[in-house]
TORMIKE-854668 format. One line per 4 residues: number of its first residue (from 1); their letters; for each residue x, y, z of C-alpha. Coordinates in nm, 2 decimals. Layout:
BEGIN
NUM) a) X Y Z  ...
//
This chain:
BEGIN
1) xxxx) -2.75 -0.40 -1.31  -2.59 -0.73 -1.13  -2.26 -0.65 -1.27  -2.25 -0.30 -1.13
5) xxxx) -2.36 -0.42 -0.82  -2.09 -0.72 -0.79  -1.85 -0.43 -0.90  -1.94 -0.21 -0.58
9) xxxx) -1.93 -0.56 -0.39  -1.57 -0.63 -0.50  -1.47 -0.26 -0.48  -1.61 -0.16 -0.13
13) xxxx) -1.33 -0.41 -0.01  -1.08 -0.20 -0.13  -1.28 0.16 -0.01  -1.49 0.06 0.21
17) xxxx) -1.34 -0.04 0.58  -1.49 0.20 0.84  -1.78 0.04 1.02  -1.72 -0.33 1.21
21) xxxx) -2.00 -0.53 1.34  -1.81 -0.69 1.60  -1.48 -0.74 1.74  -1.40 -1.06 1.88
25) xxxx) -1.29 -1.32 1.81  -1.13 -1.08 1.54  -1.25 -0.78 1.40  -1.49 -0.83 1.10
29) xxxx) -1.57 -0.57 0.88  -1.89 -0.45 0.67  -1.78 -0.50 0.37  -1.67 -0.89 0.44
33) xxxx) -2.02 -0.97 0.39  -2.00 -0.90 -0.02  -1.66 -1.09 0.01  -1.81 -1.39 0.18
37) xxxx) -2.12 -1.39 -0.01  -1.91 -1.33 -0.42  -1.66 -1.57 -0.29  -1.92 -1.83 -0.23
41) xxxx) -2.06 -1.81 -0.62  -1.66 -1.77 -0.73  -1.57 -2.14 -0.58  -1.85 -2.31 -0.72
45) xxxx) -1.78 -2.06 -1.07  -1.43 -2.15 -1.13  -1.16 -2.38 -1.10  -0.95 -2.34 -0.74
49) xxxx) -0.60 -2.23 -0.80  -0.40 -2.54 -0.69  -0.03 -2.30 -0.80  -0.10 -2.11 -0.44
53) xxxx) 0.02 -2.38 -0.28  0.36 -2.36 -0.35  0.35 -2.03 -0.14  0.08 -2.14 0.12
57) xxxx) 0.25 -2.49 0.24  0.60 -2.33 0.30  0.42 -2.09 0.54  0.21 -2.36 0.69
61) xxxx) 0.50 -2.57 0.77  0.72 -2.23 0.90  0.39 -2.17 1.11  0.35 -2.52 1.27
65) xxxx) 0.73 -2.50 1.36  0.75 -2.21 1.52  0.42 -2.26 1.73  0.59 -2.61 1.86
69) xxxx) 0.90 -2.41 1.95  0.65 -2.15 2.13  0.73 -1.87 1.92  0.37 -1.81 1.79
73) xxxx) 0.04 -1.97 1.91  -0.26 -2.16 1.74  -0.48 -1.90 1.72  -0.24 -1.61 1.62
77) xxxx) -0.10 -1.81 1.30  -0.45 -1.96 1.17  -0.62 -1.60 1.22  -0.36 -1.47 1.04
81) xxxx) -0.27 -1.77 0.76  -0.66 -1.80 0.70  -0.71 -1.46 0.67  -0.42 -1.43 0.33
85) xxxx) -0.51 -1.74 0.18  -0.93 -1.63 0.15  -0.77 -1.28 0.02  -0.54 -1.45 -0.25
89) xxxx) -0.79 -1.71 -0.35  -1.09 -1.41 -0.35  -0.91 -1.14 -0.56  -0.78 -1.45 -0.78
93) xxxx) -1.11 -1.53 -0.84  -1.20 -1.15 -0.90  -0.97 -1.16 -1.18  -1.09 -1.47 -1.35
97) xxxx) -1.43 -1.27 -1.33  -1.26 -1.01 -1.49  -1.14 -1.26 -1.77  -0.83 -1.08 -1.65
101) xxxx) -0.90 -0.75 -1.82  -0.66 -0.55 -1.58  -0.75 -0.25 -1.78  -1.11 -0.32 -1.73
105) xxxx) -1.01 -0.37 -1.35  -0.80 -0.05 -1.32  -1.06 0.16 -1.52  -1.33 0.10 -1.24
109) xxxx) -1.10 0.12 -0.96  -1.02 0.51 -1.06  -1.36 0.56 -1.13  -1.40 0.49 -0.73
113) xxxx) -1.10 0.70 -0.67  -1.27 1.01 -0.86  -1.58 0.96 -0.62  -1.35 0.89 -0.32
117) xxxx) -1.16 1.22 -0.39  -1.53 1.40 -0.42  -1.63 1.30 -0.08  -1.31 1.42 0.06
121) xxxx) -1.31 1.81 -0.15  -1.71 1.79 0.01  -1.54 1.68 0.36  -1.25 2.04 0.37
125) xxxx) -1.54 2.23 0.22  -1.81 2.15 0.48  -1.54 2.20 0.75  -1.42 2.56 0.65
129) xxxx) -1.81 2.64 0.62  -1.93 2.49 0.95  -2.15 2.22 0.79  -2.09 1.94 1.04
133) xxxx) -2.30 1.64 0.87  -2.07 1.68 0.56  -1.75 1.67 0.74  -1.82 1.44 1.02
137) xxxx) -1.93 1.10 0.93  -2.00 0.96 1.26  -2.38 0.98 1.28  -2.34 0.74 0.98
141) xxxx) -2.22 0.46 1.22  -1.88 0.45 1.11  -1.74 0.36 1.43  -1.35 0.31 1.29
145) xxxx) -1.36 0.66 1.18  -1.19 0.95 1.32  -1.15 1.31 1.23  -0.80 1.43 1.13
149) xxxx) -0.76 1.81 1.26  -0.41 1.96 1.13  -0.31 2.10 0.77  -0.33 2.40 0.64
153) xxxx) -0.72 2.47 0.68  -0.77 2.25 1.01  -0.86 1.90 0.85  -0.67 1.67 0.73
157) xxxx) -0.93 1.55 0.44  -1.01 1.12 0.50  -1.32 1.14 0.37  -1.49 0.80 0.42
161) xxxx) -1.15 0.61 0.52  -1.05 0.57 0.87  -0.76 0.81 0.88  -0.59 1.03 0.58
165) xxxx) -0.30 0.77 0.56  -0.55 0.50 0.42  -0.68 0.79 0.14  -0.30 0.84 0.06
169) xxxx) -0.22 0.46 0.02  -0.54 0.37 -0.12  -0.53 0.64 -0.42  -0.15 0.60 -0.45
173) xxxx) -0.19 0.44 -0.81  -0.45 0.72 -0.91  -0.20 0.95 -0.81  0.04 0.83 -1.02
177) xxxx) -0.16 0.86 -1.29  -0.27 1.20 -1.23  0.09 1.29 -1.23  0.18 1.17 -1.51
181) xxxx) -0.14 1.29 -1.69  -0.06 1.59 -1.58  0.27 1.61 -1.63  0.29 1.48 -1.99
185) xxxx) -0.03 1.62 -2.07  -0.19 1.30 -2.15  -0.56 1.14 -2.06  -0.48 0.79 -1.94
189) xxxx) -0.75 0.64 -1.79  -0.92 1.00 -1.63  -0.94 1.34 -1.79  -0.73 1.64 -1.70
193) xxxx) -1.01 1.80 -1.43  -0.99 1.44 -1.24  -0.60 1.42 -1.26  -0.66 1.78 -1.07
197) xxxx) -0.91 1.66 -0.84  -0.69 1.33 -0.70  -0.36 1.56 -0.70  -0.53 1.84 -0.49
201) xxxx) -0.68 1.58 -0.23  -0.39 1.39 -0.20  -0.22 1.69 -0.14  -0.51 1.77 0.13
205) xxxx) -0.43 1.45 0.33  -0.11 1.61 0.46  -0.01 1.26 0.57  0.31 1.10 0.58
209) xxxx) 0.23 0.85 0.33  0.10 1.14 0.09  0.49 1.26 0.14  0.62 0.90 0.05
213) xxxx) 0.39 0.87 -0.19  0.51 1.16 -0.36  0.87 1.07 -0.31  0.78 0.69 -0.47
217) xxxx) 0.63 0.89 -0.78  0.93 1.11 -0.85  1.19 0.83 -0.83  0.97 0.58 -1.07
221) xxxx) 0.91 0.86 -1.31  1.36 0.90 -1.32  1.38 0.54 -1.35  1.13 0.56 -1.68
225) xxxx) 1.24 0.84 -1.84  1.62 0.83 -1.75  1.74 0.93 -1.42  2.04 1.12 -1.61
229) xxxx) 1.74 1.33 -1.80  1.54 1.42 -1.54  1.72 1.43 -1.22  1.86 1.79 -1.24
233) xxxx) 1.51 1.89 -1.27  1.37 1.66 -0.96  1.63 1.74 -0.73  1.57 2.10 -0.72
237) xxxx) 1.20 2.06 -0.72  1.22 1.78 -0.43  1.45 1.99 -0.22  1.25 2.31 -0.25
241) xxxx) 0.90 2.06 -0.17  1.07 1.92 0.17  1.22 2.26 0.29  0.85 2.40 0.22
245) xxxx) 0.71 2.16 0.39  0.94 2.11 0.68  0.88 2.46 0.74  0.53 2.54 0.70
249) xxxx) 0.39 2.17 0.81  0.45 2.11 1.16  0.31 1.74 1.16  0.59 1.67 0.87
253) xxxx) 0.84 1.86 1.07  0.79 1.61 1.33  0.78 1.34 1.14  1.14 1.42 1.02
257) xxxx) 1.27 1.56 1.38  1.12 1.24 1.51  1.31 0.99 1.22  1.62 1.21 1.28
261) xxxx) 1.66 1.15 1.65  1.58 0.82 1.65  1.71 0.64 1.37  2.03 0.88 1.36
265) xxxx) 2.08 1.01 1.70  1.99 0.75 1.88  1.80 0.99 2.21  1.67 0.65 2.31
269) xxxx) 1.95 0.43 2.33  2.17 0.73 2.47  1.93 0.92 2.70  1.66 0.64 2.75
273) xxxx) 1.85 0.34 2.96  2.01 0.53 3.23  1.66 0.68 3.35  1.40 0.44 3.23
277) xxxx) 1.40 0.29 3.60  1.31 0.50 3.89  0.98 0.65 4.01  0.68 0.73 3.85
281) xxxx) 0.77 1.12 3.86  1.09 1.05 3.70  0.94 0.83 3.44  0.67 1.06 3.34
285) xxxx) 0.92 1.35 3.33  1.17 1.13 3.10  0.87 1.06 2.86  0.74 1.50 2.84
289) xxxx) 1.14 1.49 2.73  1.13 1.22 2.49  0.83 1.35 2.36  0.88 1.71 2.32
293) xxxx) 1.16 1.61 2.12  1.01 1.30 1.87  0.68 1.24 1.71  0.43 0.96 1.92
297) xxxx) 0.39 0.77 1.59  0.77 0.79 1.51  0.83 0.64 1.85  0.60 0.37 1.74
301) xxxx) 0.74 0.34 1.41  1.09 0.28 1.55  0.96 0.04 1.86  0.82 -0.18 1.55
305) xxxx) 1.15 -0.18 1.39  1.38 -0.26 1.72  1.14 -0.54 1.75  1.18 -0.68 1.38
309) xxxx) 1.53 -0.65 1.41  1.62 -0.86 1.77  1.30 -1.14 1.64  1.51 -1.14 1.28
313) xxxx) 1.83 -1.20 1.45  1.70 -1.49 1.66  1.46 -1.61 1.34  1.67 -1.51 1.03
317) xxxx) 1.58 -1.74 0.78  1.16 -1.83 0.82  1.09 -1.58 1.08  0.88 -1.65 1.35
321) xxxx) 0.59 -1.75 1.16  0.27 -1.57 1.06  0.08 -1.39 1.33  0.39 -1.36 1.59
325) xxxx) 0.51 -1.03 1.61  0.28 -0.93 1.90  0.46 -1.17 2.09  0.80 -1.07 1.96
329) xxxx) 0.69 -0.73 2.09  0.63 -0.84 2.44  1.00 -0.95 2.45  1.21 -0.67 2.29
333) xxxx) 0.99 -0.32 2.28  1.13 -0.09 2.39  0.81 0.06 2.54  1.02 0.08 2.94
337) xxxx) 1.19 0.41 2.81  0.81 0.58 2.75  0.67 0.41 3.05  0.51 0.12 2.91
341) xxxx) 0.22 0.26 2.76  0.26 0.27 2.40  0.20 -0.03 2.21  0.04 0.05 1.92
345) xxxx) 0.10 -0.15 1.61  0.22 -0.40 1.87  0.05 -0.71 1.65  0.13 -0.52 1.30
349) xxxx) 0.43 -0.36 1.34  0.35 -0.03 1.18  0.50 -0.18 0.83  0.44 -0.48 0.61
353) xxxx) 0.82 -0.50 0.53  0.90 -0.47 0.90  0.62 -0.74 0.95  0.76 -0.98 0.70
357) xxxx) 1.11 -0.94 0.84  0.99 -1.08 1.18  0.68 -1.33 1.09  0.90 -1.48 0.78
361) xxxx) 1.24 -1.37 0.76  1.48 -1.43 0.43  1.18 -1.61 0.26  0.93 -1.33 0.27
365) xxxx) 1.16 -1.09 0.24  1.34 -1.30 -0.08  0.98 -1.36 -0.23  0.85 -1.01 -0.23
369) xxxx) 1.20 -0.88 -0.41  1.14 -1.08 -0.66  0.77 -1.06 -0.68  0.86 -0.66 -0.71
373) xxxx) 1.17 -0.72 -0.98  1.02 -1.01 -1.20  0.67 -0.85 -1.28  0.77 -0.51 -1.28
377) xxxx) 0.72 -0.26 -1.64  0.92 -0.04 -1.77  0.86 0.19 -1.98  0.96 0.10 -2.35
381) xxxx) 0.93 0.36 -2.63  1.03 0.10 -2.89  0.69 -0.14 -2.77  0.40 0.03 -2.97
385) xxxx) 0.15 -0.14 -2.69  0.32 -0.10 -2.38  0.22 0.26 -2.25  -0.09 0.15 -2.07
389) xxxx) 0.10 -0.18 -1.88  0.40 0.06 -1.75  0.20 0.32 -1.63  -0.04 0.05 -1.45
393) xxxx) 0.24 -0.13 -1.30  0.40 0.17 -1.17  0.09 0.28 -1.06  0.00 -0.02 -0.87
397) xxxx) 0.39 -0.05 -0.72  0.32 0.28 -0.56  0.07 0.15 -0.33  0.31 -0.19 -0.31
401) xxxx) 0.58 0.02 -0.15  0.36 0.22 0.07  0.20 -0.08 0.25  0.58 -0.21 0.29
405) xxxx) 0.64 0.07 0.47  0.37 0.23 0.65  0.08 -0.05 0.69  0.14 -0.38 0.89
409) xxxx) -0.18 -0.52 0.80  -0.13 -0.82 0.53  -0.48 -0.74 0.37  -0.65 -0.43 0.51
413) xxxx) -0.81 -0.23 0.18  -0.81 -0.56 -0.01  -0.46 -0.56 -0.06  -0.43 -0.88 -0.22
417) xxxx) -0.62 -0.73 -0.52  -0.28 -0.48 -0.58  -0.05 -0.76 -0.58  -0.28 -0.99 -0.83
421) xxxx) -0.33 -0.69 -1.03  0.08 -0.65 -1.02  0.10 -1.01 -1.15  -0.16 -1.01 -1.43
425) xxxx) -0.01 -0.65 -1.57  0.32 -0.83 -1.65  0.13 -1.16 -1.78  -0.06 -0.94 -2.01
429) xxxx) 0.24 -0.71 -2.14  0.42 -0.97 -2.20  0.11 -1.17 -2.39  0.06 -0.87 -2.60
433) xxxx) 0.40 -0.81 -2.68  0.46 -1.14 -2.81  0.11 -1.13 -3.00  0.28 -0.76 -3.15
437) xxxx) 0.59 -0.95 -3.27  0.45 -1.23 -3.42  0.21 -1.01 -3.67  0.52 -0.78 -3.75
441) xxxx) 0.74 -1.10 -3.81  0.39 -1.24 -4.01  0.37 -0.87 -4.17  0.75 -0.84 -4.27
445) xxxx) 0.68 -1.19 -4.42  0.38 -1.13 -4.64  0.58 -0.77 -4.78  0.85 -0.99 -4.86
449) xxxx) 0.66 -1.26 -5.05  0.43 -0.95 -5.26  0.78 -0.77 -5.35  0.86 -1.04 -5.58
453) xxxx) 0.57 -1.11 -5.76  0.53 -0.67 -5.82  0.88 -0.69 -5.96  0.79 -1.02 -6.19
457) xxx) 0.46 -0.78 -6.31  0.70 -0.47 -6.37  0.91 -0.69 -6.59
//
């Protein structure tokens, strides 16, 4: 019974994030208390994991710098800093609780997917049927909870996550799996029905991040099973997906309009400076233009990355330091060309990568390259006991890429608890696969040493 319940302690970090108790001096969660409280029992449990440092002091010094030089204040870095070291040092502890099982770990985490998914097929049902307490979670008290009208039956399905982009990121990994299950008609981790169930609600999301997410899948499964093999089957299939979608979606449609005019045609650069100034009429009458032709959260999306870009120019090698890109927004958004109101993501910037390209520059954007290439799987037909590690690391580097590039916050959904599982999938592959060599070498051995003695016995 304890065990379950520390399992739906450690596990509510990563599904659980909709109701705060208060907001200043930062905003602190529900399920922090569980963290506080099993993070407590951890320190005095096991041994504190001095190897962190090697990551922690660079930042720490790159921090202190940059607040002398005044690009980042006290509070800003230590809110931020503070707030990724607990996360490392609680999901590190998590796994030594684990004994580093990750299949034990990634076993219950789709177990919560399964019932995440449930509550979201309950959430479209109750909608279409006019049931509003099973669609509607606010008389719950989730007061960081929203509902999501749009799709293809008038709800965007978030079930109880603060938005549809959280259920897409967060089941990211399950939906690999699913796929592949699927797919290859296999029953890794969850039977066929599940697969069904976490493929049909991510599907029900119609978020952007599902899209990506679906994208990240395809190109992972070419890179396992040969690019060559596969890809005049996935190109086809991709094209005919995006051309349904851009045409029978109208929040993806605007998505891509959006990306296209910004990123490609440039409307604000070339339409946006020569009538940014001028009176309020003329400023609200640019914005109904800019708007009618991109998407809100596009705009935001590109704002983030104008901002990255000038901080990284000025800050190339450490960044600006952890914390600072609210104040690098303040000095290049572009928000004078939508009349100064949107700043959204403002402290975030809309995407880890973009995030780490401002805060930390070549160093965080060096480490997590080679965090992603040195503990990455792939799949191996000629490794007897490699099926479950691939598929778990390609599962988890689904929800890797989609925090890089849709989620600025460093550890929102117990992040931290991806990139540790990350880690110990390649430290276990490559534990068992030496353990796998050395009893074939031991076996080859022993055959070799009876061959001669059945020959002396023939004779």
């Amino acid at each position: 019974m304890l065990s379950k319940l520390i399992d739906f302690g450690i596990f509510s970090i990563l599904f659980f994030s909709v109701i705060i108790l208060f907001k200043t001096p930062f905003e602190f969660y529900l399920n922090y208390i569980p963290l506080i409280l099993l993070l407590i029992v951890f320190i005095f449990k096991y041994r504190f994991p001095t190897q962190i440092f090697y990551i922690f002091i660079p930042l720490l010094i790159f921090g202190l710098i940059n607040i002398f030089f005044e690009n980042n204040t006290i509070s800003d870095f230590f809110k931020i800093y503070l707030n990724i070291f607990l996360g490392v040092l609680f999901f590190y502890y998590v796994f030594e609780y684990y004994d580093r099982d990750i299949q034990k770990f990634f076993a219950i985490y789709m177990n919560f997917c399964v019932v995440a998914c449930i509550i979201c097929i309950i959430q479209i049902i109750s909608f279409n049927i006019g049931f509003r307490y099973g669609f509607d979670f606010r008389y719950l008290g989730f007061n960081k909870w929203g509902l999501a009208n749009g799709g293809f039956f008038g709800l965007r399905v978030n079930g109880f996550f603060s938005e549809p982009s959280y259920v897409a990121s967060t089941i990211g990994p399950a939906f690999f799996i699913a796929v592949y299950n699927l797919f290859f008609r296999t029953a890794y981790f969850i039977n066929r029905n599940k697969s069904i169930l976490i493929v049909l609600t991510y599907l029900l999301t119609f978020s952007s991040v599902a899209y990506l997410g679906i994208l990240f899948v395809v190109i992972l499964l070419l890179i396992n099973f040969g690019i060559v093999r596969y890809l005049m089957f996935a190109v086809p299939v991709v094209l005919i997906i995006f051309y349904y979608l851009y045409n029978n979606v109208d929040e993806f449609k605007s998505r891509i309009d959006g990306v296209t005019a910004l990123y490609f045609e440039g409307i604000l650069e070339k339409d946006g400076s020569s009538e940014s100034q001028g009176g309020a009429l003329q400023q609200i009458s640019h914005k109904i233009n800019i708007l009618g032709k991109i998407h809100g959260s596009s705009f935001v999306q590109y704002n983030n990355f104008v901002v990255a870009k000038e901080n990284f120019v000025r800050n190339p090698l450490f960044g600006s330091g952890l914390g600072s890109h609210g104040i690098a927004f303040e000095k290049y958004n572009l928000n004078s060309y939508m009349g100064n109101e949107y700043k959204n993501n403002s402290s975030d910037a809309n995407s880890m990568l973009l995030r780490i390209v401002s805060e930390t520059g070549l160093y965080g954007i060096i480490f997590m390259f080679l965090f992603i290439k040195n503990y990455y799987i792939k799949k191996d037909p000629d490794n007897e006991i490699s099926d479950y590690h691939w598929l778990i690391s390609n599962a988890v580097l689904i929800i890797i890429l989609l925090q890089l590039a849709r989620q600025g916050n460093y550890t929102y959904g117990g992040f931290m608890a991806y990139m540790w599982l990350y880690y110990y999938t390649k430290e276990d592959y490559l534990k068992k696969t030496e353990e796998y060599h050395l009893q074939k070498e031991q076996s080859e051995i022993e055959n070799m040493a009876i061959k001669p003695l059945n020959q002396t016995n023939i004779l």
